[in-house]
C-alpha positions as CSV (number, residue, x, y, z in Angstrom):
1,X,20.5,-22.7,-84.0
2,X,22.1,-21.1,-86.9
3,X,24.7,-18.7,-86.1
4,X,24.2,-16.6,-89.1
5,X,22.2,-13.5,-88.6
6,X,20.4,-12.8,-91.5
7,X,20.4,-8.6,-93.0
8,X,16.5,-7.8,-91.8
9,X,17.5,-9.0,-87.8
10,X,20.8,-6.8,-88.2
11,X,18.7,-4.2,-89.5
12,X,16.5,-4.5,-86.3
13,X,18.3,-5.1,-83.7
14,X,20.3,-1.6,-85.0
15,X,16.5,-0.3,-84.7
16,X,16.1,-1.5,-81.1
17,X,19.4,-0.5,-79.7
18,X,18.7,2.8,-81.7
19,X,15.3,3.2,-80.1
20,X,16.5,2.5,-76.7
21,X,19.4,4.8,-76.5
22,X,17.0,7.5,-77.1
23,X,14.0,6.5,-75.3
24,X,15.3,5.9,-72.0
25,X,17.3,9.7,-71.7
26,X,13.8,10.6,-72.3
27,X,11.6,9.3,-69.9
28,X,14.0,9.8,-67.6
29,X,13.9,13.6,-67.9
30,X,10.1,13.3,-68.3
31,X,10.4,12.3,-64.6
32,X,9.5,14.8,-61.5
33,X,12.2,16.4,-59.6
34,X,12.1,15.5,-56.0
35,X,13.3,13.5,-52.8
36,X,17.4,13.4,-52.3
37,X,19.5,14.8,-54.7
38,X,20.6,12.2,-57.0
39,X,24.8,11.0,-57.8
40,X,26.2,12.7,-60.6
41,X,27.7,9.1,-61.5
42,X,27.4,6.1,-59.5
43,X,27.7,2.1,-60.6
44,X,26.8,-1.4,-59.4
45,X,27.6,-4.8,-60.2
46,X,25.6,-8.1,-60.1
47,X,26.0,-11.7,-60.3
48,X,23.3,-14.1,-61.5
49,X,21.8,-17.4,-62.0
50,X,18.5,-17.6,-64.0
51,X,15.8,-20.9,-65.2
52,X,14.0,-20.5,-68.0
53,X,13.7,-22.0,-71.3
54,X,14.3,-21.5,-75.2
55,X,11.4,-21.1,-77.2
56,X,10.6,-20.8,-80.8
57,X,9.5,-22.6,-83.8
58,X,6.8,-24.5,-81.9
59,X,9.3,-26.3,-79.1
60,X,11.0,-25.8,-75.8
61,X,13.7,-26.9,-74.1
62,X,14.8,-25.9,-70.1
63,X,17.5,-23.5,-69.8
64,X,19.8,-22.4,-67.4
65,X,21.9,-19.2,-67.5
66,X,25.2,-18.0,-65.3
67,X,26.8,-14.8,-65.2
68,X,27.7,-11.0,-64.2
69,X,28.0,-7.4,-65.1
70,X,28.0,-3.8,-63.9
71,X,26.8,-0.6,-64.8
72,X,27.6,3.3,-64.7
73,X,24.7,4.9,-63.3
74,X,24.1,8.6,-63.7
75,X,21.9,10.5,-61.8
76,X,20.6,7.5,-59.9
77,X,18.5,6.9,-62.9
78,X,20.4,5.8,-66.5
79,X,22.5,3.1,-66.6
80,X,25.1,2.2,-68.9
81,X,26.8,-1.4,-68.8
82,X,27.1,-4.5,-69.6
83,X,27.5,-8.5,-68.7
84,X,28.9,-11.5,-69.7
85,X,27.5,-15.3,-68.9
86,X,27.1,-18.9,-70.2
87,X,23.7,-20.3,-71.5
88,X,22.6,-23.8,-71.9
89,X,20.1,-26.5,-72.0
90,X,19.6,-29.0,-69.6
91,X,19.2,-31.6,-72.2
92,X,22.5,-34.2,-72.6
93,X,24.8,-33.3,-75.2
94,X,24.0,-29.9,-75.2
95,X,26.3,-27.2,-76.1
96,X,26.3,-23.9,-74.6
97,X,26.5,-20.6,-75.7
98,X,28.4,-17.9,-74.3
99,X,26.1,-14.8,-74.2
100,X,28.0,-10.9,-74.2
101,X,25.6,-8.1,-73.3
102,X,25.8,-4.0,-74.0
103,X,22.7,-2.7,-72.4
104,X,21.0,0.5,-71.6
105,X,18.9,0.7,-68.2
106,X,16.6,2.9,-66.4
107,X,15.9,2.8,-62.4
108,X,13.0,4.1,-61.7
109,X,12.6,6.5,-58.0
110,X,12.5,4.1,-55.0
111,X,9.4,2.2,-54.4
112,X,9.2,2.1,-51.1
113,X,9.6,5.0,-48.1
114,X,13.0,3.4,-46.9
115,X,14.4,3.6,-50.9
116,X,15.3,-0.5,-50.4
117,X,13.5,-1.3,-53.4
118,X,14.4,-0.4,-56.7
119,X,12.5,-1.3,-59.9
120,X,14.6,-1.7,-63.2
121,X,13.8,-2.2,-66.7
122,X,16.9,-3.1,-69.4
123,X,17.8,-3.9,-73.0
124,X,20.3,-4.1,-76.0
125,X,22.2,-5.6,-77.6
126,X,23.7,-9.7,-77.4
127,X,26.6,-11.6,-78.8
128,X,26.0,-14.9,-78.7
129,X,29.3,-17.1,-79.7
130,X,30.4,-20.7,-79.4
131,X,31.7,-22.3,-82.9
132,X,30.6,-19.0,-84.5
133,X,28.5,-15.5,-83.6
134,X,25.0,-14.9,-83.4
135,X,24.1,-11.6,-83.2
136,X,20.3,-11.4,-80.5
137,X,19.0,-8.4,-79.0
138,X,17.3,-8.0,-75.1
139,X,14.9,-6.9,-72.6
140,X,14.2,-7.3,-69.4
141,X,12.8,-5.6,-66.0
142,X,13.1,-6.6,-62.3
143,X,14.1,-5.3,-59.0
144,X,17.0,-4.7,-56.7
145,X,16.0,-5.7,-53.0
146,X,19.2,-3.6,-51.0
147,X,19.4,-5.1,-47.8
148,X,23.0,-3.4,-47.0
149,X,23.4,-0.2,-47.7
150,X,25.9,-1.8,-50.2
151,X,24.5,-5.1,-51.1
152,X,21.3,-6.2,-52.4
153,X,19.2,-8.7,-54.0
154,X,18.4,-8.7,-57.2
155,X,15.2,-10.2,-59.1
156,X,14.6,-9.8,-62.9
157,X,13.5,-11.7,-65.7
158,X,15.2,-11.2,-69.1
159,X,13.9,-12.2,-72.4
160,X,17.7,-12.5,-75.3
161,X,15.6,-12.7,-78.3
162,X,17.8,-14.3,-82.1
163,X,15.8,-13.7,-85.4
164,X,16.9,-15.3,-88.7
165,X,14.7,-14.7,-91.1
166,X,11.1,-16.0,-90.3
167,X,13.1,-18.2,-87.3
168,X,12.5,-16.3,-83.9
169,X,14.0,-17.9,-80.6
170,X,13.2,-16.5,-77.5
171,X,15.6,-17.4,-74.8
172,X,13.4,-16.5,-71.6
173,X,14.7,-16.7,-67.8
174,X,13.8,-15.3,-64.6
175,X,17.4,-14.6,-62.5
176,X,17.9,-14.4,-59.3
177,X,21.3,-12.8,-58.2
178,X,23.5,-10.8,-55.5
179,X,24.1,-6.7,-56.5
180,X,26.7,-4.3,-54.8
181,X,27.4,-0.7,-55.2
């Protein structure tokens, strides 16, 4: 993988990020008002392990992924945050990439009558860096399972997507993880 970002990705990941930032404030006011008063501000913070693979120009290689974040949470709802973690191939000789994450998110009302489960959906911004930067942007979605008022289990999957140019690499993982609050 070339680690120079070409101008048109810049240009879109700023478009993404952009688009983010705005569309989640609004969905979560297009929400209805009911159930428990939310938390002015809250937070959470996660740990992770995810499989998956790299993907792009017609190939694939197995992928692993480590790592860890938190977020501010306001209103029980918008999230703010961000993680840091290691990716690599399971191939020999393979160097890794150390992956840095800013990210909006959005948990959506509890899905279930107790409020243990709690979908999610993410994205933003990546830094991937090793011998130089490569600038990739993200999505993702999953669920945290609380099974302690304090601690949880979290599911997701989480797709880091790099564009040079006509090159597009998809970097896609399920993770399985531990989240506190």
């Amino acid at each position: 993988m070339n680690y120079v970002g070409s101008r048109g990705a810049r240009a879109f990941v700023v478009l993404a990020v952009a688009a983010w930032l705005v569309g989640v404030p609004a969905a979560a006011l297009a929400q209805p008002v009911g159930g428990s008063p939310a938390r002015a501000v809250g937070g959470l913070g996660y740990g992770f392990v995810g499989f998956g693979a790299a993907v792009g120009e017609g190939d694939s290689t197995a992928t692993y992924h480590l790592g860890g974040g938190g977020e501010v949470v306001f209103r029980d709802a918008i999230g703010i945050g961000a993680e840091i973690g290691y990716l690599n191939s399971f191939e020999e000789d393979s160097e890794g990439v150390g992956v840095l994450s800013i990210n909006g998110a959005y948990h959506f009302g509890r899905a279930s009558a107790s409020g243990k489960v709690r979908p999610f959906i993410t994205g933003g911004y990546t830094l991937g860096f090793n011998d130089g930067t490569a600038n990739l942007f993200n999505v993702g979605g999953g669920v945290d399972f609380w099974l302690k008022p304090k601690v949880g289990l979290r599911v997701e999957f989480r797709d880091h997507i790099w564009m040079d140019g006509d090159d597009t690499v998809q970097f896609l993982a399920v993770r399985v993880g531990v989240t506190f609050r």
